[in-house]
C-alpha positions as CSV (number, residue, x, y, z in Angstrom):
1,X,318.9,206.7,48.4
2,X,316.5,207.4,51.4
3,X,317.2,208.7,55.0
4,X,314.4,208.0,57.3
5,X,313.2,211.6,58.1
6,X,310.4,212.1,60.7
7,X,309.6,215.9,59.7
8,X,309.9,218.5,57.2
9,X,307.5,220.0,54.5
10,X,308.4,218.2,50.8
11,X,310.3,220.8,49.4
12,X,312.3,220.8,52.5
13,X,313.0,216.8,52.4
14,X,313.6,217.0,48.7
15,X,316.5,220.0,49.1
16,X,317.8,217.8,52.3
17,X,318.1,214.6,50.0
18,X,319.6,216.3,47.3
19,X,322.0,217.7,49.7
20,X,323.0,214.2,51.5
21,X,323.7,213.0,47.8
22,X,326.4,215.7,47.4
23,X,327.8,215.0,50.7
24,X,328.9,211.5,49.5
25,X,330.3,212.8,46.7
26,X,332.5,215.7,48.7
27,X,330.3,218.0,46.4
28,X,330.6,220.7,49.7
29,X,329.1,223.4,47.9
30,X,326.0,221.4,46.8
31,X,325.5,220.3,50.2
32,X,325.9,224.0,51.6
33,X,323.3,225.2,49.1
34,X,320.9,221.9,49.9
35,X,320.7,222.0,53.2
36,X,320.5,225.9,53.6
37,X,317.8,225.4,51.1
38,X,315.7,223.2,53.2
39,X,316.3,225.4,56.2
40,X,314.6,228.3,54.2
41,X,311.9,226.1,53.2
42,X,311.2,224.5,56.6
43,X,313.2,226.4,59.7
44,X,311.7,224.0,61.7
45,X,313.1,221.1,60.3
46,X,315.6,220.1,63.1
47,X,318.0,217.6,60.5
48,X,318.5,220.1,57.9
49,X,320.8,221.8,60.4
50,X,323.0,218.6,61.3
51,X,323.2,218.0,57.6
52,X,324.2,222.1,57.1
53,X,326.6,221.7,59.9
54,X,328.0,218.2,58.6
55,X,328.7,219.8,55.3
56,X,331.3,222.4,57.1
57,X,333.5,219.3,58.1
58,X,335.3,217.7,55.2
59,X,336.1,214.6,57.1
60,X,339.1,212.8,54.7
61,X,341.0,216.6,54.3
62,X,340.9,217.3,57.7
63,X,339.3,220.6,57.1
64,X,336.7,221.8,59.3
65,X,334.9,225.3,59.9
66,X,334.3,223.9,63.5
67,X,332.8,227.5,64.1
68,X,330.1,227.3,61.5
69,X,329.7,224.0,62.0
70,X,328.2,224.6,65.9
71,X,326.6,227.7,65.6
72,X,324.4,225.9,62.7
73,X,323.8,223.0,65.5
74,X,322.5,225.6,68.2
75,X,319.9,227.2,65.9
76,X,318.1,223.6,65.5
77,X,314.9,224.2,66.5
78,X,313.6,221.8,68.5
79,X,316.5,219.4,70.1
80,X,315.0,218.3,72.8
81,X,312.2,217.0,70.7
82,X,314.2,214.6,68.3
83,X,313.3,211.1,68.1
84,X,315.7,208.5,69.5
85,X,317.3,208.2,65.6
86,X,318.0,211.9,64.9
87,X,319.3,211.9,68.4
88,X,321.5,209.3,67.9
89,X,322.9,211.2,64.6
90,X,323.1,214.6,66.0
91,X,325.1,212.9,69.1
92,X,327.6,211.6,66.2
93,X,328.3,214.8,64.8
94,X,328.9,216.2,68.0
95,X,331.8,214.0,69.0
96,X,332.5,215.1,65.5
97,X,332.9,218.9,66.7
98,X,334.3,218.5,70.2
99,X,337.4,220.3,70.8
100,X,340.0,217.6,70.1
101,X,342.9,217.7,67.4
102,X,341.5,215.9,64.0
103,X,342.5,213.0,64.4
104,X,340.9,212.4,68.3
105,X,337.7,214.2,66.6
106,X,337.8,212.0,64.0
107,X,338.3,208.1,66.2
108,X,334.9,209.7,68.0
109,X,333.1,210.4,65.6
110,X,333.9,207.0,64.0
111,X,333.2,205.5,67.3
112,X,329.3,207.2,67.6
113,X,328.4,205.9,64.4
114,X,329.1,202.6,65.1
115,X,326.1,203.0,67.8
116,X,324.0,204.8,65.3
117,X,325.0,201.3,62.8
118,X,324.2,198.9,65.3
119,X,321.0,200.7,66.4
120,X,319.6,202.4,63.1
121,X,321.5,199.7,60.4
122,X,320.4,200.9,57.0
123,X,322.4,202.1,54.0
124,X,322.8,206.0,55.1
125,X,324.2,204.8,58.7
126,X,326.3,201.9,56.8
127,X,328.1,204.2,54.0
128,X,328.6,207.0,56.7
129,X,329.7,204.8,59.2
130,X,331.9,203.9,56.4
131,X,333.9,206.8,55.8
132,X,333.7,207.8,59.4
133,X,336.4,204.9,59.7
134,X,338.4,206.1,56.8
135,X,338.6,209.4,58.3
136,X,339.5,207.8,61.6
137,X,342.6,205.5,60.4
138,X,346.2,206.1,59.2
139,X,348.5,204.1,56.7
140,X,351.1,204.1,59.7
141,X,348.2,201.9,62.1
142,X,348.5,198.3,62.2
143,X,345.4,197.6,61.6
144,X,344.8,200.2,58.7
145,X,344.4,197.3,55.5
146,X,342.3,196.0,57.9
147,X,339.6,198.5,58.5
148,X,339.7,199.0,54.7
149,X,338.2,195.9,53.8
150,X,336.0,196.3,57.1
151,X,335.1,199.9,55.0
152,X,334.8,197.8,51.9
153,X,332.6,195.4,53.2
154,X,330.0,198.0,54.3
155,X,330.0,199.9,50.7
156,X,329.8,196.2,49.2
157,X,326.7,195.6,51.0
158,X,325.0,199.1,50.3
159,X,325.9,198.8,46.7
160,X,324.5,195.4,45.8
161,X,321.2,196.5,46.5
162,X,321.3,200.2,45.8
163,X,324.3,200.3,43.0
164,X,323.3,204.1,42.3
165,X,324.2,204.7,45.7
166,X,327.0,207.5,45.3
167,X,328.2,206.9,48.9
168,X,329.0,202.9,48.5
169,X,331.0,203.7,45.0
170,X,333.0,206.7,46.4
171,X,334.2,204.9,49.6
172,X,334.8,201.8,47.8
173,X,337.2,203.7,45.8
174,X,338.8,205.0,48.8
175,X,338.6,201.8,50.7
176,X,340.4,199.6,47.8
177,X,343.1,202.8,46.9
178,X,346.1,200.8,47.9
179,X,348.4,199.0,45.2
180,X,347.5,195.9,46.2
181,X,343.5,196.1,46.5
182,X,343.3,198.5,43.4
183,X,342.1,195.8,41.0
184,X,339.3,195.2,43.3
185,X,337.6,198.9,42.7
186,X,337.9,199.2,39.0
187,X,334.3,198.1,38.4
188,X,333.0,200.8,40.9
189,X,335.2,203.6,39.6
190,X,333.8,202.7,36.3
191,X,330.4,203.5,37.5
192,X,331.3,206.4,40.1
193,X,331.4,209.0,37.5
194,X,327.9,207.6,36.0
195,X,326.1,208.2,39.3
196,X,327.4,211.5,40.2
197,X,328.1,213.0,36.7
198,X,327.0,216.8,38.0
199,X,330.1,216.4,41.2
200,X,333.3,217.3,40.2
201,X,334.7,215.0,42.4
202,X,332.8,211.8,41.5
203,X,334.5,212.7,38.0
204,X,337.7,212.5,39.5
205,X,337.5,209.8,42.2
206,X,337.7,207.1,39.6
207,X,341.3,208.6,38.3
208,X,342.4,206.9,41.6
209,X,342.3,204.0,40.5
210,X,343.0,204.3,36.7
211,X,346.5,205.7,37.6
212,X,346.9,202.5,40.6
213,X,346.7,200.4,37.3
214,X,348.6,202.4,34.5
215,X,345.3,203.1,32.8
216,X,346.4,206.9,32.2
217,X,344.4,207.8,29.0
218,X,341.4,207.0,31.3
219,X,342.7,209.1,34.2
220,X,343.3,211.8,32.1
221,X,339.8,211.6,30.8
222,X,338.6,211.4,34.5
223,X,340.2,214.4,35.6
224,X,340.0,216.6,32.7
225,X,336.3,215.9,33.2
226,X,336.0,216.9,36.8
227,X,338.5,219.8,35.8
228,X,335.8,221.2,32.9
229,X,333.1,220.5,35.6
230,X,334.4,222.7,37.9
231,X,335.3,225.9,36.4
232,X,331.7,225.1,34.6
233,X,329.9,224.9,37.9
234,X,332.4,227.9,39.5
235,X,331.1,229.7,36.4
236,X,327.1,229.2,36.3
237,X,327.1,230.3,40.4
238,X,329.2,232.9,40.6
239,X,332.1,231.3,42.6
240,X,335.9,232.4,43.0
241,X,338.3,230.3,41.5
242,X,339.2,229.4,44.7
243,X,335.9,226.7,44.0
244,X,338.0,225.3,40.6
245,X,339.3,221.6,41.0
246,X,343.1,222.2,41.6
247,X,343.5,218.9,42.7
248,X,342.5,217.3,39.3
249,X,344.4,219.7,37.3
250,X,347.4,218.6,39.6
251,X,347.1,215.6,38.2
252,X,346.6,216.7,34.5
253,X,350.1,218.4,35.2
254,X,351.5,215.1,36.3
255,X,349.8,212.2,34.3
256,X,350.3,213.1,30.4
257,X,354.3,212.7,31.2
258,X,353.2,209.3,31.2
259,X,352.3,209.1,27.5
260,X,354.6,211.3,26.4
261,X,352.4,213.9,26.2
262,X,354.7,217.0,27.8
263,X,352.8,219.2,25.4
264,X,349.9,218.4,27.0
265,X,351.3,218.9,30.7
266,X,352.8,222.0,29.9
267,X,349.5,223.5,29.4
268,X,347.9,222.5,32.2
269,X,350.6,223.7,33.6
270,X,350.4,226.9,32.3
271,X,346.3,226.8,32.9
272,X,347.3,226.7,37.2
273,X,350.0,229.1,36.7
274,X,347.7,231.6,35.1
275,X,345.0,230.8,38.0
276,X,347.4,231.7,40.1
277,X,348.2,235.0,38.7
278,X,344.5,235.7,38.6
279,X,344.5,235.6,42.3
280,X,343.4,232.1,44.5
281,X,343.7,231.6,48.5
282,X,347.0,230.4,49.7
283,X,346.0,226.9,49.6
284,X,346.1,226.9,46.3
285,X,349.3,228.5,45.7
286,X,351.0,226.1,48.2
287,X,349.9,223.0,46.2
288,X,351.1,225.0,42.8
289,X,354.6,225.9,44.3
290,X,354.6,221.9,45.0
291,X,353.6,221.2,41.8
292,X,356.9,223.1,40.6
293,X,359.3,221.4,42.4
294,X,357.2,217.7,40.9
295,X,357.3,219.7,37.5
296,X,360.6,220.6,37.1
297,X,362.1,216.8,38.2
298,X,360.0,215.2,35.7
299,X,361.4,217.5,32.3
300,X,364.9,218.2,34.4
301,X,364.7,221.9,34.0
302,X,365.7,223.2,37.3
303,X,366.9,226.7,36.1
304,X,363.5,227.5,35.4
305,X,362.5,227.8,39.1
306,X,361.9,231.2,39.3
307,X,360.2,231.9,36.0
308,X,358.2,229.2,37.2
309,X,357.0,230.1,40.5
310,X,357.1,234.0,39.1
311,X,353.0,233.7,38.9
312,X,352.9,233.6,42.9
313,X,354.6,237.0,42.9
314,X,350.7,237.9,42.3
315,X,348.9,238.2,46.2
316,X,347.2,235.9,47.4
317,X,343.7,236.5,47.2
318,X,341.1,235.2,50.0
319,X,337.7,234.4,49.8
320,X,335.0,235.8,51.8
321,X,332.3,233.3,50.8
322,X,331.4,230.6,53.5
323,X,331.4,227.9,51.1
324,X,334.9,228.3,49.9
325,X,337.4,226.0,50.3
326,X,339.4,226.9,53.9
327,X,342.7,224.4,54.4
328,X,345.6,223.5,52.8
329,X,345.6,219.7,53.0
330,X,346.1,218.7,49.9
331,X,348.7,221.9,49.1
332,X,351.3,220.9,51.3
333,X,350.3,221.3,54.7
334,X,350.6,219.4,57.2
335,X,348.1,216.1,55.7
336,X,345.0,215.2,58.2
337,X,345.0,215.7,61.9
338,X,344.4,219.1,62.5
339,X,343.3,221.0,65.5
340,X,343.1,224.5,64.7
341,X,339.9,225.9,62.8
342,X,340.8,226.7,59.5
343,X,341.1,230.7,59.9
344,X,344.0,229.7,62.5
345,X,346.2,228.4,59.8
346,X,349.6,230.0,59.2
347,X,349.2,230.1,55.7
348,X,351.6,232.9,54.8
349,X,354.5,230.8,56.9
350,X,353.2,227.2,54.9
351,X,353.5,228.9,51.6
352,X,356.6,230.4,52.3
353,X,358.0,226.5,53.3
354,X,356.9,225.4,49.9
355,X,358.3,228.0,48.0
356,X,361.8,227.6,49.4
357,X,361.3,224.0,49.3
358,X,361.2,224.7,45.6
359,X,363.9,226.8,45.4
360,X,366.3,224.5,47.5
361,X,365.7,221.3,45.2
362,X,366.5,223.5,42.3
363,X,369.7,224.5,43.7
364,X,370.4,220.7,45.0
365,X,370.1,219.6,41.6
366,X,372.0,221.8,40.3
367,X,375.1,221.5,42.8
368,X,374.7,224.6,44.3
369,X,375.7,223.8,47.7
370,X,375.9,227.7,49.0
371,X,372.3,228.3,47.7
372,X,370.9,225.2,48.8
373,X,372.1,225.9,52.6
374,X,370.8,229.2,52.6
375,X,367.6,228.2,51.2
376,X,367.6,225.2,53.8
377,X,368.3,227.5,57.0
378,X,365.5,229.5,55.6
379,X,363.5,226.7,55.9
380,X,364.3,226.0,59.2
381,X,363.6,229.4,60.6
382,X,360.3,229.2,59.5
383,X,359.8,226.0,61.0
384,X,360.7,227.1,63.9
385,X,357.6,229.8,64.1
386,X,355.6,226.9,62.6
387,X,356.3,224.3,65.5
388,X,353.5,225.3,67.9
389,X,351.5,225.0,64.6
390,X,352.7,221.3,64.3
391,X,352.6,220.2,67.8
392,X,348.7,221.1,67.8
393,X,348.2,219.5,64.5
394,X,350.1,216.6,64.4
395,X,351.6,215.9,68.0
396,X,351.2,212.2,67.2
397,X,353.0,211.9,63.7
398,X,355.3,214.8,64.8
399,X,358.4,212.5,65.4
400,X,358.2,210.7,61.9
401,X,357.0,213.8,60.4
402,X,360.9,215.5,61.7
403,X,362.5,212.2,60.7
404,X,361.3,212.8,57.3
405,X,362.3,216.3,57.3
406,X,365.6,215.3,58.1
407,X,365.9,212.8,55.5
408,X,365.0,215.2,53.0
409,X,367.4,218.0,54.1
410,X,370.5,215.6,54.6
411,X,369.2,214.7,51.1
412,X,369.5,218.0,49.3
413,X,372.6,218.6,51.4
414,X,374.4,215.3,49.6
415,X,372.8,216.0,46.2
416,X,374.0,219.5,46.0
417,X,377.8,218.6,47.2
418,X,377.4,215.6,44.6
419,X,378.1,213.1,47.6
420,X,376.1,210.0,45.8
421,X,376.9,207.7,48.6
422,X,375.8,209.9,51.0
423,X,372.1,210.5,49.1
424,X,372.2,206.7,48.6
425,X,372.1,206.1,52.2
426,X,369.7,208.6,53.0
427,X,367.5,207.4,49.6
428,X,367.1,203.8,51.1
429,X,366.0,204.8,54.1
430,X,363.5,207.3,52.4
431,X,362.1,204.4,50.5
432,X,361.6,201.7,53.2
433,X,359.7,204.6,55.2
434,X,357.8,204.9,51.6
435,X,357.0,201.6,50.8
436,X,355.5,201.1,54.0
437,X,353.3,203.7,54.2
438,X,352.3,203.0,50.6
439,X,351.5,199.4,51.4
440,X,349.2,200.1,54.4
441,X,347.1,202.8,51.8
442,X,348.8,206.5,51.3
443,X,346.2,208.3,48.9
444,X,347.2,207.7,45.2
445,X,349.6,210.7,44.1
446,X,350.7,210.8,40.6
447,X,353.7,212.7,41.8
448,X,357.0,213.5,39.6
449,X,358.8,212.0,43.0
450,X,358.9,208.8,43.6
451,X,362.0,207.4,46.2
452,X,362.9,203.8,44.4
453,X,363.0,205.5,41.1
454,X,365.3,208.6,42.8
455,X,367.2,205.7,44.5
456,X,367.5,203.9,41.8
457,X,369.0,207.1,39.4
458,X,371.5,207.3,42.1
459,X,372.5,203.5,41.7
460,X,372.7,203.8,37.8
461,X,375.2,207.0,38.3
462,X,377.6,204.8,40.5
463,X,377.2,201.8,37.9
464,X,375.2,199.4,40.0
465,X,372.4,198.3,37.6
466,X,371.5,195.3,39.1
467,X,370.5,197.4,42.3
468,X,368.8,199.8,40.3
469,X,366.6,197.4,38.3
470,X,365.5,196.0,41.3
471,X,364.4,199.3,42.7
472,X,363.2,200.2,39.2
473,X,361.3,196.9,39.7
474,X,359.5,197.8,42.9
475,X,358.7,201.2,42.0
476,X,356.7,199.5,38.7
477,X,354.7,196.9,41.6
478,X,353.5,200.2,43.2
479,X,353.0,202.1,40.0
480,X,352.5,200.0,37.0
481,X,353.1,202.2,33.8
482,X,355.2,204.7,35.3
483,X,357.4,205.3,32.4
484,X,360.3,207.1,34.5
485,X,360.6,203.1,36.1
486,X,359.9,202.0,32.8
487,X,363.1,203.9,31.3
488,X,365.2,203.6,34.2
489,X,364.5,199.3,34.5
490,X,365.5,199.3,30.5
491,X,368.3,201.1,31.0
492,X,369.5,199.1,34.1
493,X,368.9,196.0,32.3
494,X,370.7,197.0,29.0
495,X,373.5,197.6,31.4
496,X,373.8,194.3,33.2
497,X,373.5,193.2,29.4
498,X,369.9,191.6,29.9
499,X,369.3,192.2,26.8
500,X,365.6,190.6,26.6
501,X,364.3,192.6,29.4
502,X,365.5,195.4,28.2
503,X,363.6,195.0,25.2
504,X,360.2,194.0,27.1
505,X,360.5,197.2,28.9
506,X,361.5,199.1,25.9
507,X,357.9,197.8,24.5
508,X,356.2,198.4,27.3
509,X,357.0,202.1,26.7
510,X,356.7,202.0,23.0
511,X,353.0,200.5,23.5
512,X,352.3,203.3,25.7
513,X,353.8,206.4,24.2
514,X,352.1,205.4,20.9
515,X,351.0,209.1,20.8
516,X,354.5,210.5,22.4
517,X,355.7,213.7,21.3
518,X,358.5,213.0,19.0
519,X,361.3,214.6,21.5
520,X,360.3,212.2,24.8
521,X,363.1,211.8,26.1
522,X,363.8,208.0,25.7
523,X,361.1,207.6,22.6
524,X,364.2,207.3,19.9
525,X,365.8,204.7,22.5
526,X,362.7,202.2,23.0
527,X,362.6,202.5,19.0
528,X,366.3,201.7,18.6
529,X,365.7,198.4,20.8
530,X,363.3,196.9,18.6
């Protein structure tokens, strides 16, 4: 990997390439260190700023120190000197930093580099011109299966000539990380991880697609990986734990239910509970009190909400150094378009939301109407000190965003006052909006929730299996090997007395929980139907 550099002493260009090759692989505290390295080596180096000030933008979370970012840009040196290519890159991060919301920001800066790619095409301006479009589009955009294959086509290009390239495998596996093009990345998330082996997140990346195809011992592996790499990197420079890969060990919460392997979840489970109780920011403690409310549908034990999110009773605790980690979109806050700089986030309020969301799903399943409406109208009042927050950061999506919200309080409403038709009506309707977000390229989330198989639960309880196994069906197309779709289509099919595909599903699962702890629920079942 080269970018075409017109100044700087060799140590400097050697800490500014190392730094660009953990900017592809979202390795932000690399990058940090790289580039600030190369500005202590050469302070005259104008590009080691723009690629210090890139690194404070994280351009797929929608998490930018905007601050840092600028004042990094005004110490360069010597702009007025640059050549007409490190112009045309420091013009691109500019529109980058401009005082729009996110997602304006982010159609800009997608927009400049397609001027740096037609004047300057070479592999740097090609893979970042790359993600710059991923960062710019939306699975609710027409054209957003579109621009992925556009993405995929530039990454295709880098990689056949420069297949060590991290930047062409990562946004390849971004690009193709829809159910329908996931077969098409497996060959570059097998060689991510070999590229990249010191980033955490070129560990993970490949889990993607793994869990797109039911390949969940693999996925596992992957994110156990960038887990251990982590805390093991955390660990050597002297980082919070606010710098430990909670989104992998999300997953490793989620994905061993899969196999059958609840043992295994539960102590990952207990691993971010106990990081939580040790003290990380409130980012971190929104995505665990999400990851109770997933937890706690996937083993059915609802009582256990409170000794569950017990752990955030522990304060929050934030970190002072610049490189940490400074939004919340992957815990539960509101997903990419943000305007606000990250020390403007209402953080207490957004934790607060997820908490309650927790505790109101508990009570809904339950059938504790009373508790679930006072949870709910605690929900509400929050959101109401939170709307300013929204309308800056997602003015666009707002309307769908409140259509959603409404679904899913109606929802708990009907659940908890066991009204099934009621949550059947409001279930189809959350899984058309579903199914077509997921089919223009919502992230892979290996989340306990999933709307056909809740719809399709709901179905089996008023004894229409053929309806369920047809929503069992489609949540299988989106998520082969999900063994909750697996059980459920069995079960529906047993029911309408399809007797052989009950027993192909039943074998499915019995192939797959090979390992299964004895008491998965279902495991004495699948061996019953042989």
């Amino acid at each position: 990997m080269t970018f075409a550099l017109s100044e700087g002493t060799p140590e400097a260009r050697a800490h500014f390439t190392r730094g660009l090759l953990a900017l592809h692989s979202f390795w932000y505290d690399e990058a940090i260190r790289q580039f600030d390295a190369a500005i202590a080596a050469d302070p005259t180096m104008n590009m080691a700023y723009w690629g210090a000030a890139l690194s404070r933008c994280k351009l797929l979370w929608g998490d930018d120190d905007i601050g840092a970012a600028r004042a990094l840009l005004s110490r360069m040196p010597n702009a007025d000197g640059l050549g007409p290519r490190d112009r045309a890159w420091v013009l691109a991060l500019i529109e980058l930093l401009r005082a729009d919301d996110v997602r304006t920001s982010r159609k800009k800066f997608a927009g400049a580099m397609e001027t740096v790619y037609a004047q300057f095409p070479d592999d740097e301006s090609a893979t970042f011109l790359a993600i710059a479009l991923l960062s710019a589009t939306h699975p609710e955009d027409p054209d957003t299966i579109a621009v992925r294959k556009r993405v995929a086509a530039l990454a295709i290009g880098v990689f056949e000539h420069n297949p060590k390239h991290p930047g062409a495998a990562h946004y390849l596996i971004h690009a193709y990380d829809t159910p329908e093009l996931a077969t098409l990345a497996l060959p570059y998330a097998r060689e991510y991880a070999k590229i990249a082996p010191a980033a955490f997140h070129a560990r993970h990346m490949p889990a993607h697609i793994f869990s797109r195809l039911g390949m969940w011992q693999e996925a596992i592996a992957s994110c156990q990986s960038a887990w251990d790499a982590s805390v093991a990197a955390a660990a050597r420079d002297k980082l919070s734990a606010n710098h430990d890969d909670f989104h992998s060990l999300h997953w490793l919460v989620e994905m061993p239910f899969e196999l059958g392997h609840r043992k295994d979840a539960d102590a990952a489970m207990t691993t971010f509970a106990n990081a939580v109780r040790g003290g990380v920011g409130r980012q971190y403690r929104a995505l665990y009190a999400n990851q109770v409310s997933s937890y706690m549908m996937r083993t059915g034990d609802w009582s256990r909400v409170e000794e569950l999110l017990s752990p955030l009773d522990k304060p929050a605790v934030e970190d002072t150094d610049p490189m940490a980690p400074a939004a919340a979109t992957r815990a539960g806050a509101p997903a990419a378009h943000c305007a606000p700089e990250p020390a403007s986030w209402p953080f207490p309020l957004l934790e607060q939301v997820t908490i309650l969301d927790a505790r109101a799903r508990a009570s809904a399943a339950q059938h504790d109407l009373a508790k679930t409406k006072s949870y709910l109208a605690e929900i509400e009042a929050l959101r109401q000190k939170l709307h300013p927050f929204f309308v800056a950061t997602q003015k666009e999506a707002l309307p769908k965003l409140e259509q959603t919200h409404t679904r899913h309080r109606l929802a708990l409403l009907a659940q908890a006052a066991r009204d099934d038709q009621a949550l059947l009506k409001l279930q189809r309707q959350s899984a058309i909006a579903d199914a077509d977000q997921e089919s223009s390229g919502g992230e892979s989330n290996p989340s306990g929730f999933q709307s056909h198989d809740e719809l399709a639960d709901t179905l089996m309880r008023l004894e229409r299996p053929k309806e369920a196994a047809a929503e069992y069906a489609l949540a299988l197309h989106s998520h082969p090997g999900r063994a909750r779709s697996l059980l459920g289509g069995a079960r529906a099919a047993k029911a309408m007395g399809d007797l052989p595909v009950a027993q192909k599903l039943y074998q499915q699962l019995l192939a797959q929980w090979s390992t299964a702890d004895e008491t998965t629920d279902g495991l004495a079942e699948a061996r019953a139907a042989r």
